[in-house]
N, C-alpha and C positions, 0 to 999 in steps of 0.2 A: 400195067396195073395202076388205074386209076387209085388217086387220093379225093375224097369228098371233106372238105371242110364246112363246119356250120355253125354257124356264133348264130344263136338264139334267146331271145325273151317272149314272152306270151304276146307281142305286138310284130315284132321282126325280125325277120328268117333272113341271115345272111349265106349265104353258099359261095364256093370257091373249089373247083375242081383243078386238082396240079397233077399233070402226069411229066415223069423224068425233068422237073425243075421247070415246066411251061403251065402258065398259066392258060387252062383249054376253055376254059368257062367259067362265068361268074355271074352274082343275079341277088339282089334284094327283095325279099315280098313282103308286104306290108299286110296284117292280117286285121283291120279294125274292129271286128266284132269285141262283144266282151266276153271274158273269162267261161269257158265249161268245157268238158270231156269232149264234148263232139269240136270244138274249134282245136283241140290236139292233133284229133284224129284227119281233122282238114291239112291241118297244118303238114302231119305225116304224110299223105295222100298228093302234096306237092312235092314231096323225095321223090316217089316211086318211078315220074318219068328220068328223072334227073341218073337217076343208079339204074337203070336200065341201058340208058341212050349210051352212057361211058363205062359198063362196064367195072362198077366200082369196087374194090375192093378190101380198100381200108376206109373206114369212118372215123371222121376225129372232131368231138366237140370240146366246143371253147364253156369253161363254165365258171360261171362268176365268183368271186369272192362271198365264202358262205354268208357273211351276214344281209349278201344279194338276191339270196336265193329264196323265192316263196314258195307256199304250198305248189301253186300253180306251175310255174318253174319245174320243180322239183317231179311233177306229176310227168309234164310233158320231157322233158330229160328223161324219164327211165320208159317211157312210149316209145321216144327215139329209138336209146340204144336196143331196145326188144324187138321191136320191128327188125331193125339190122342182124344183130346175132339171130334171129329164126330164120332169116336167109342167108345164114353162113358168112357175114360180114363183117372182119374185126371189127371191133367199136374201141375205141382210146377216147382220152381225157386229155385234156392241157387245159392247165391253171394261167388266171391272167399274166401272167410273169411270162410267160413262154413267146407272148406278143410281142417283148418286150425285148427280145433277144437279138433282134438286128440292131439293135441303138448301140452305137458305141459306148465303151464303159466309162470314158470320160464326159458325156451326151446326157441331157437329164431326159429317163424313161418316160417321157409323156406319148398320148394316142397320136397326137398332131407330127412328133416324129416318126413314130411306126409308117403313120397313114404316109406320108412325106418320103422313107426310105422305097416301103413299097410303090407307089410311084414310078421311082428312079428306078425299081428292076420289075416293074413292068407298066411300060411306058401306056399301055391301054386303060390303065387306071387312073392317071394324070388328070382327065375330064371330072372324075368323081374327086378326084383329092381338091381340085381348087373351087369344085361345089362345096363338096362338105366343110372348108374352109369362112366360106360364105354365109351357110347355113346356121340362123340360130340354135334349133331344135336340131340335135345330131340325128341325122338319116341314116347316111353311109357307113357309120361307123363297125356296124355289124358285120358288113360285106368288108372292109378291109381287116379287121377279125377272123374271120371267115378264111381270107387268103395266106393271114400271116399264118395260122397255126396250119391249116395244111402247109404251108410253102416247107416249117419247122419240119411237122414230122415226115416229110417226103426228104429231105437233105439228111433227116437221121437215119432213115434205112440203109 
């Protein structure tokens, strides 16, 4: 029983699939067009191979801090999770905090140690952490979002 994770914004689709605590697949897409119903529905239309090929069967989106969240956002979040619940797919929530949960409690919660922990447990990410390190404009960010909340809600089952 695959886990699907997705930190998304109307620009960047981060995915992260964890089955039994491995990370099986991962993948950022970058969607440049501007803002309207049909780039949703593109954006959707990039799940359907992904929850096919792994057999997914929990969904879990990451979603921003309400004063993050725009019309648009908020359009394409509830596209998401309808899509999934009409093919029988739980759909879950984690709030940004949840990312924030491998950092030690002595450790200050920044994305740079999230991105950093994940890394160190799972060494295939190492290549994008010391890019996105590099990186002015965050890229990656999404995709290690992406990992951390599934990675979360697959260790709370």
């Amino acid at each position: 029983m695959a886990t699907l994770g997705i930190s998304t914004n109307t620009r960047l689709l981060g995915l992260a699939i964890i089955n039994r605590d491995s990370l099986v697949d991962y993948s950022i897409h970058l969607h440049k067009s501007s803002w309207s119903p049909s780039k949703a529905t593109q954006i959707i239309t990039s799940l359907e191979p992904c929850a096919r090929r792994y057999c997914i069967k929990r969904v879990v989106l990451s979603i921003p801090y309400e004063h993050h969240q725009t019309k648009a956002w908020r359009y394409l979040f509830f596209r998401i999770k309808k899509h999934f619940e009409t093919k029988g797919i739980s759909v879950y929530t984690e709030t940004p905090e949840t990312q924030y949960s491998f950092c030690q409690t002595e450790q200050k919660k920044t994305k740079e140690a999230m991105m950093k922990i994940l890394a160190f447990k799972y060494p295939e990410l190492s290549y994008y952490y010391y890019k996105e390190l590099r990186n002015k404009g965050k890229y990656y960010i999404k995709l290690f979002e992406a990992v951390a909340i599934a990675t979360v809600h697959e260790q709370l089952k």
